[in-house]
Steps between C-alpha positions, in 0.01 A plus 500: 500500500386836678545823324767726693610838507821410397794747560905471407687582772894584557731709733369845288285765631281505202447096587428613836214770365390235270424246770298714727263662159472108428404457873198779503396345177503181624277617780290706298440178274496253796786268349774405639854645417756291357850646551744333226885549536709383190811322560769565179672198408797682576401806721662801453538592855740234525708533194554911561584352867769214513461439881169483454416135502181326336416329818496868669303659205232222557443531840483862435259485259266301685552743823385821270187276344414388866529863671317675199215264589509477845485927468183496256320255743568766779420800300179369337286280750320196320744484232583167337842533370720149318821570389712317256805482328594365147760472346652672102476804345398699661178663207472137418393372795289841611307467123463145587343598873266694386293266278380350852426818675216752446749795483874561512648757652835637466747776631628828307807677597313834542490797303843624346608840426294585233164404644493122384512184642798317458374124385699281559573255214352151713197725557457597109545133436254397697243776385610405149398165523260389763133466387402554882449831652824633588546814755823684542549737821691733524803494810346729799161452405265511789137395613435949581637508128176385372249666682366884554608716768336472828244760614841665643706483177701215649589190271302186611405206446176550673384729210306423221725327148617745250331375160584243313640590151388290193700620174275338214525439142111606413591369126563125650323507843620156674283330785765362685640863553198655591374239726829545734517875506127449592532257775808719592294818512162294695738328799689839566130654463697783286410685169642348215613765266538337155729679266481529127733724304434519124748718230428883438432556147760558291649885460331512170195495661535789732531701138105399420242701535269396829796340622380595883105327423692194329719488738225479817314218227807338501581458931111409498525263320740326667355579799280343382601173382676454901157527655372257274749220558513605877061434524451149560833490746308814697190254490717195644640711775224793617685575783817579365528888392660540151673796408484521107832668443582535075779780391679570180850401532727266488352186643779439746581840643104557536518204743774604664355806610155362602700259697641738763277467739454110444490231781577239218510539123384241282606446095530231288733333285381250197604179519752490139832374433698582193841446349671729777307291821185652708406836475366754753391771309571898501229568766581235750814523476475907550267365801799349680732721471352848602152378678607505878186331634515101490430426139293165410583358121203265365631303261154421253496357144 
């Protein structure tokens, strides 16, 4: 079976950004896109709508699959696009979709009022559980979105990609993360800015005597330590420029802020279940919900 860029689609705007980010990707990775529309045993659109009948629904659905297609094929030449529809719940059958694909990539309602993305709980789900890359993108997301400003100051799409943004855990450094923020970074031939933050000392150390020289020792050597598990990934991919980024901090909101000026973020999220289900952790989850470039969730063991 061919790997896709697979994307879920419905009636939402945020589908509608997702489907043309998993488009350019698609191109970028020369795949084709798979657009997947999940059919609810009992769809909601018809209960909230009594005249709505399930006959109708159907024909609708496969009208909105078919023109969301037909408009990719027109807006990106070359394209190979397949479309789908299944049938269940709705995260089941996404989680399920994106064991065959080679990413999966889902919408986000935007960014609510206090500067975070409002997940929605099928998207969570599916980040919570799929052990395939899984990107979420944000509702009005654009192609000029990810790029520099022209020569003019214009948004475009013409321009050279923003860089990548790699948050990573220099304590357990996983392959699988760093070899997609690479590739990421190497076919948008942008920087890669990978972003460590490590704890400040506690207060009782700002009381000790040299606290400024051990403090300096301290952001060296974790400086340090990033450089040295970022080496042989410099050496598998020359051309890539890496931007050694390590702060003190709180590991999430130190990614947060180097991720500003991202064309995609990338994190990761270990592969454990415990008596309470899957687990995202506090800096992917922190990721989500306040990063407003598309964010990219490895899931590695």
């Amino acid at each position: 079976m061919p790997r896709t860029v697979t994307v879920g689609l419905d009636d939402s705007l945020e589908s509608r950004a997702a489907a043309e980010w998993a488009a350019r990707e698609a191109l970028l990775r020369g795949l084709p896109l798979k657009i997947v529309h999940v059919r609810e045993p009992t769809p909601r659109y018809v209960a909230r709508t009594p005249l709505l009948d399930l006959e109708s629904y159907q024909h609708w659905v496969e009208r909105m699959a078919q023109e969301s297609a037909d408009g990719i094929r027109l807006r990106h030449p070359g394209i190979e696009v397949i479309t789908e529809q299944l049938t269940g719940t709705v995260a089941d059958v996404l989680c399920e979709a994106a064991g065959f694909c080679e990413l999966l990539v889902l919408g986000s309602r935007g960014l609510g009022v206090l500067g975070g993305f409002m997940v929605g709980s099928v998207s969570l789900a599916v980040v919570a559980r799929a052990e395939r890359p899984v990107v979420l993108v944000r509702a009005g997301e654009q192609a000029a979105d990810e790029h520099k400003m022209d020569p003019a100051g214009v948004p475009s799409a013409a321009a050279p990609f923003r860089p990548v943004v790699l948050g990573l855990d220099i304590d357990h450094p996983d392959e699988t993360l760093l070899e997609f923020a690479f590739n990421a970074a190497a076919r948008r031939k942008s920087p890669l800015r990978a972003v460590h933050g490590w704890p400040e000392p506690p207060t009782s150390f700002y009381w000790s005597s040299g606290r400024a020289e051990l403090y300096d020792s301290l952001g060296r050597g974790q400086a340090a330590l990033l450089s040295k598990v970022l080496r042989p990934w410099r050496q598998k991919f020359p051309d890539v420029e890496v931007i050694e980024a390590s702060r003190s901090g709180n590991a999430a909101q130190v990614l947060v802020n180097d991720s500003r000026d991202a064309s995609l973020a990338v994190v990761g999220r270990r592969i454990r279940t415990g008596s309470f289900g899957a687990h995202i952790g506090h800096v992917t989850h922190s990721a989500l919900h306040h990063i407003a470039a598309p964010v990219a969730v490895i899931a590695h063991s």
